[in-house]
VEXZAVEX-114336 format. One record per residue (C-alpha): residue in one letter; x, y, z. Coordinates in steps of 0.2 Angstrom, whole numbers. Layout:
% VEXZAVEX-114336
> a,X,Y,Z;
...
END
This chain:
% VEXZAVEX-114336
> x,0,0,0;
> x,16,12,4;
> x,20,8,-14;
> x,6,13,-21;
> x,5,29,-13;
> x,21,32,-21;
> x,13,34,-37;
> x,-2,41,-34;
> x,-6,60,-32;
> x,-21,69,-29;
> x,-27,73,-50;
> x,-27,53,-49;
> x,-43,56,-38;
> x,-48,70,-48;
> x,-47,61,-67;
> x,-63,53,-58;
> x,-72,68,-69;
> x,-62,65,-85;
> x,-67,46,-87;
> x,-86,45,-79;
> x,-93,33,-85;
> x,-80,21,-84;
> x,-75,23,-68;
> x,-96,20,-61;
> x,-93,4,-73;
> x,-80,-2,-64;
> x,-83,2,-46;
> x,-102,-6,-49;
> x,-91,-22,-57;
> x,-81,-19,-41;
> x,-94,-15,-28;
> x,-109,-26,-32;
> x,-106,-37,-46;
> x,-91,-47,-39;
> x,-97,-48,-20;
> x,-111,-57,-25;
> x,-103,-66,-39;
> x,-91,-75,-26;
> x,-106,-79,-15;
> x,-110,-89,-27;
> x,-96,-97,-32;
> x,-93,-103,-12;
> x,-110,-109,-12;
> x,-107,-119,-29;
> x,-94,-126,-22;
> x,-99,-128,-5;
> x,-84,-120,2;
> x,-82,-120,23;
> x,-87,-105,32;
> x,-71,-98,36;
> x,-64,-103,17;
> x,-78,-94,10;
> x,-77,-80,20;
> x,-59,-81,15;
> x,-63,-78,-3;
> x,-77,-65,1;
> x,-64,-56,7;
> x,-52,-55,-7;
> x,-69,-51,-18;
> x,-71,-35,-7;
> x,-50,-30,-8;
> x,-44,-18,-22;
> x,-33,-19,-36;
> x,-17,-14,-33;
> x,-1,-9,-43;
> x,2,-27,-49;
> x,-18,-22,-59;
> x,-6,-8,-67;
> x,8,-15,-74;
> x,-3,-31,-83;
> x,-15,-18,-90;
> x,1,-8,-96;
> x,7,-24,-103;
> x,-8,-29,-111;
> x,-9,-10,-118;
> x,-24,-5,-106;
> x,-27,12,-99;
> x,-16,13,-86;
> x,-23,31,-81;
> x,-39,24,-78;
> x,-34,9,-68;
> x,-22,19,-58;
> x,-37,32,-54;
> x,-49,15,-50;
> x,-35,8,-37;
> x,-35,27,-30;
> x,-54,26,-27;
> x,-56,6,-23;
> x,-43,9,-10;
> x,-50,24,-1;
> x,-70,15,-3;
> x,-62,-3,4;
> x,-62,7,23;
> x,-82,6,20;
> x,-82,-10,8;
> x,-71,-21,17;
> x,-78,-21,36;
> x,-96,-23,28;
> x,-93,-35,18;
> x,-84,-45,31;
> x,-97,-45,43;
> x,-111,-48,32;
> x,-101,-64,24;
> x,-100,-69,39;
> x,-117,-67,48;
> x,-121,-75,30;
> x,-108,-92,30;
> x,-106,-94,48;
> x,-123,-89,56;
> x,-126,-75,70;
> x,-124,-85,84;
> x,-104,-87,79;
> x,-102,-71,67;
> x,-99,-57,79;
> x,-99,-38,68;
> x,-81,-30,67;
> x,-81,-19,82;
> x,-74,-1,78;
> x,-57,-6,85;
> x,-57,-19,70;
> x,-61,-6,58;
> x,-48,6,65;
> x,-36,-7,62;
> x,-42,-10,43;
> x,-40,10,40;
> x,-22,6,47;
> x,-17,-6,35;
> x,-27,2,22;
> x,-27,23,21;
> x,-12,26,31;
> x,4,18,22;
> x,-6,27,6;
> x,-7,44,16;
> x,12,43,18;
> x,17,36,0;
> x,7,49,-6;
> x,14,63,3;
> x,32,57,1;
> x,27,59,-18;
> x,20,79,-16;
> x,33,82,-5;
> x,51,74,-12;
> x,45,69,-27;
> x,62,62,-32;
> x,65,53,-18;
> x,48,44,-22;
> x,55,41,-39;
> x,71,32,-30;
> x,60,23,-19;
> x,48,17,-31;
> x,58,-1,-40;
> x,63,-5,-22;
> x,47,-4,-16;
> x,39,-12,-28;
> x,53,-27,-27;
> x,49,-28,-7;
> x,28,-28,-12;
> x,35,-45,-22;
> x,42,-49,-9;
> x,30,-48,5;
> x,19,-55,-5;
> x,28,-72,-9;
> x,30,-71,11;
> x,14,-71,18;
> x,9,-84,5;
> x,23,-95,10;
> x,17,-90,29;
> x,-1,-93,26;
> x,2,-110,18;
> x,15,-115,33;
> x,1,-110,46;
> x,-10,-121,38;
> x,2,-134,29;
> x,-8,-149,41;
> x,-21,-145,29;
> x,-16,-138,16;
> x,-19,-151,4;
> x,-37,-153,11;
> x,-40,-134,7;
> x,-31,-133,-9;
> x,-43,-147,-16;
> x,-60,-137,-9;
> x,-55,-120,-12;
> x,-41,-122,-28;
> x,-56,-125,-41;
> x,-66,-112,-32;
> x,-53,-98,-32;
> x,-49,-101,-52;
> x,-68,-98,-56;
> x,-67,-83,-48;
> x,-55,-75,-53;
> x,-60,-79,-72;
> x,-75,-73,-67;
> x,-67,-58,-60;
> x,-56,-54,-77;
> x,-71,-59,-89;
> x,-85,-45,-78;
> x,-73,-34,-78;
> x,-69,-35,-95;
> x,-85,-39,-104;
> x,-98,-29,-93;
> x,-86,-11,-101;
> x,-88,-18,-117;
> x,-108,-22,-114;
> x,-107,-3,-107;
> x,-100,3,-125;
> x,-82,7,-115;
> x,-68,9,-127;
> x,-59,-7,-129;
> x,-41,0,-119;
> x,-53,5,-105;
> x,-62,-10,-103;
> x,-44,-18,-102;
> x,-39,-9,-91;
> x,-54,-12,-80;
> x,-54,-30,-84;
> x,-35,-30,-76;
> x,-42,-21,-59;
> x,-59,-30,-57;
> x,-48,-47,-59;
> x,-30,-44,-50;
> x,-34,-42,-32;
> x,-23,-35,-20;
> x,-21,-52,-10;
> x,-9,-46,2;
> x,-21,-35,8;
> x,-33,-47,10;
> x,-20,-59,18;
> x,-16,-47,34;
> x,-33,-44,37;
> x,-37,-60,38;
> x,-23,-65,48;
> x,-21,-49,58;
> x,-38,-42,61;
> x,-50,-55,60;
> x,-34,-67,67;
> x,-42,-81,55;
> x,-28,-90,45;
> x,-39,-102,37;
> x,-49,-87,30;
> x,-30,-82,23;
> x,-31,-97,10;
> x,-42,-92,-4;
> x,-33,-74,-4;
> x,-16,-86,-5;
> x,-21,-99,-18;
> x,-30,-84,-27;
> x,-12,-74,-29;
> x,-4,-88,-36;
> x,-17,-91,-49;
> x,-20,-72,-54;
> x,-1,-70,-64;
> x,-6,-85,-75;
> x,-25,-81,-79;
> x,-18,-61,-81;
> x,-3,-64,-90;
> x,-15,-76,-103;
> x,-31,-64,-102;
> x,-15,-49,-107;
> x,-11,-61,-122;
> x,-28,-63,-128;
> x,-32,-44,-128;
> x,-16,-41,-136;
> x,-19,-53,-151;
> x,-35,-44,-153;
> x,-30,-26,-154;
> x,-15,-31,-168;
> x,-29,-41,-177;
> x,-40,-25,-176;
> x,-25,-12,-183;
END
């Protein structure tokens, strides 16, 4: 989140008025359609309560600056998707404690689903606004030093990433297996269905074809390290860390293919 601050200033909030429509388009992809998309998939696949609310929670967890660089690969708008990561990230403080406490009033019932209580959400704003706030203001203020900062901190996101996979999976490693075979099938289906909504539903809107990529990039890489530490450090739930974890392995291969595909198509088209 640090590292994205880094690259974000405040006319990334502002282009909001430049690309309307595509913006609403996505953050409705985002806001509503996913959510209750995943819902569904855990309840196709009859996922555990806490692996399903796992992957409810990834669903309600922005893009992030992975979501940048594969729509710039894949020749997307970036501006856009830097502008949709800007305003997803800011919406999660709201998104992310609702959607938690209704997933899991929802998959685990009200007797054992207990809402996030404000210290909870305080923490959430924590991990979420505040290593943005400072990246940011690194950026306005030493805007070379953010430069400098900005392949190193993007290397050590990587990193950090790879980590608390590795962790999440060694917490779990007695059942690992277990929960790869009921949540691996799961997570794949999302995450298609992610990169196709967030694709096709632009395109259904009449959203130019680079913005639609760039939306389909956002809507379908997730930022699962997010995801990850709250599971692990505000709901202290490492099972629910699993579908995030499984999820982020599988994103790079379904992104990296879905970037191919929309490249083929715009040479085919020029």
């Amino acid at each position: 989140m640090l590292g994205l601050g880094l690259g974000l200033t405040l006319d990334d909030f502002k282009r909001v008025l430049v690309y309307p429509r595509a913006v609403i388009v996505g953050l409705v992809c985002q806001m509503l359609i996913l959510p209750l998309a995943c819902a569904g998939v855990a309840h196709v696949f009859g996922l555990p309560p806490a692996l399903a609310v796992g992957l409810m929670l990834l669903a309600a967890s922005p893009g992030g600056a992975t979501a940048n660089l594969f729509s710039h690969l894949a020749h997307g708008d970036v501006a856009l998707n830097v502008t949709l990561t800007a305003v997803n990230s800011v919406l999660a403080l709201l998104t992310l404690p609702l959607v938690v406490t209704l997933s899991m009033q929802h998959f685990m019932g009200s007797a054992t689903a207990i809402p996030m209580p404000i210290t909870k959400v305080v923490q959430t704003f924590t991990i979420v606004l505040a290593p943005i706030a400072l990246g940011m203001l690194v950026k306005a203020k030493k805007p070379d030093l953010a430069a400098k900062l900005d392949r190193p901190v993007r290397i050590l996101s990587a990193l950090v990433l790879a980590m608390v996979i590795v962790g999440s999976i060694l917490k779990e490693r007695a059942n690992i297996g277990t929960y790869f075979q009921q949540v691996g099938l799961a997570a794949l289906t999302f995450n298609l269905i992610s990169l196709g909504t967030g694709y096709v539903v632009p395109r259904l809107a009449r959203i130019p074809e680079k913005q639609a990529v760039a939306i389909g990039m956002e809507i379908g890489i997730h930022n699962g390290t997010l995801a990850i530490a709250i599971a692990n450090t505000v709901l202290v739930n490492s099972v629910m860390a699993i579908p995030p974890s499984i999820y982020s392995l599988i994103m790079f291969v379904t992104a990296s293919l879905f970037g191919a595909w929309v490249s083929r198509r715009a040479k085919a088209a020029a």
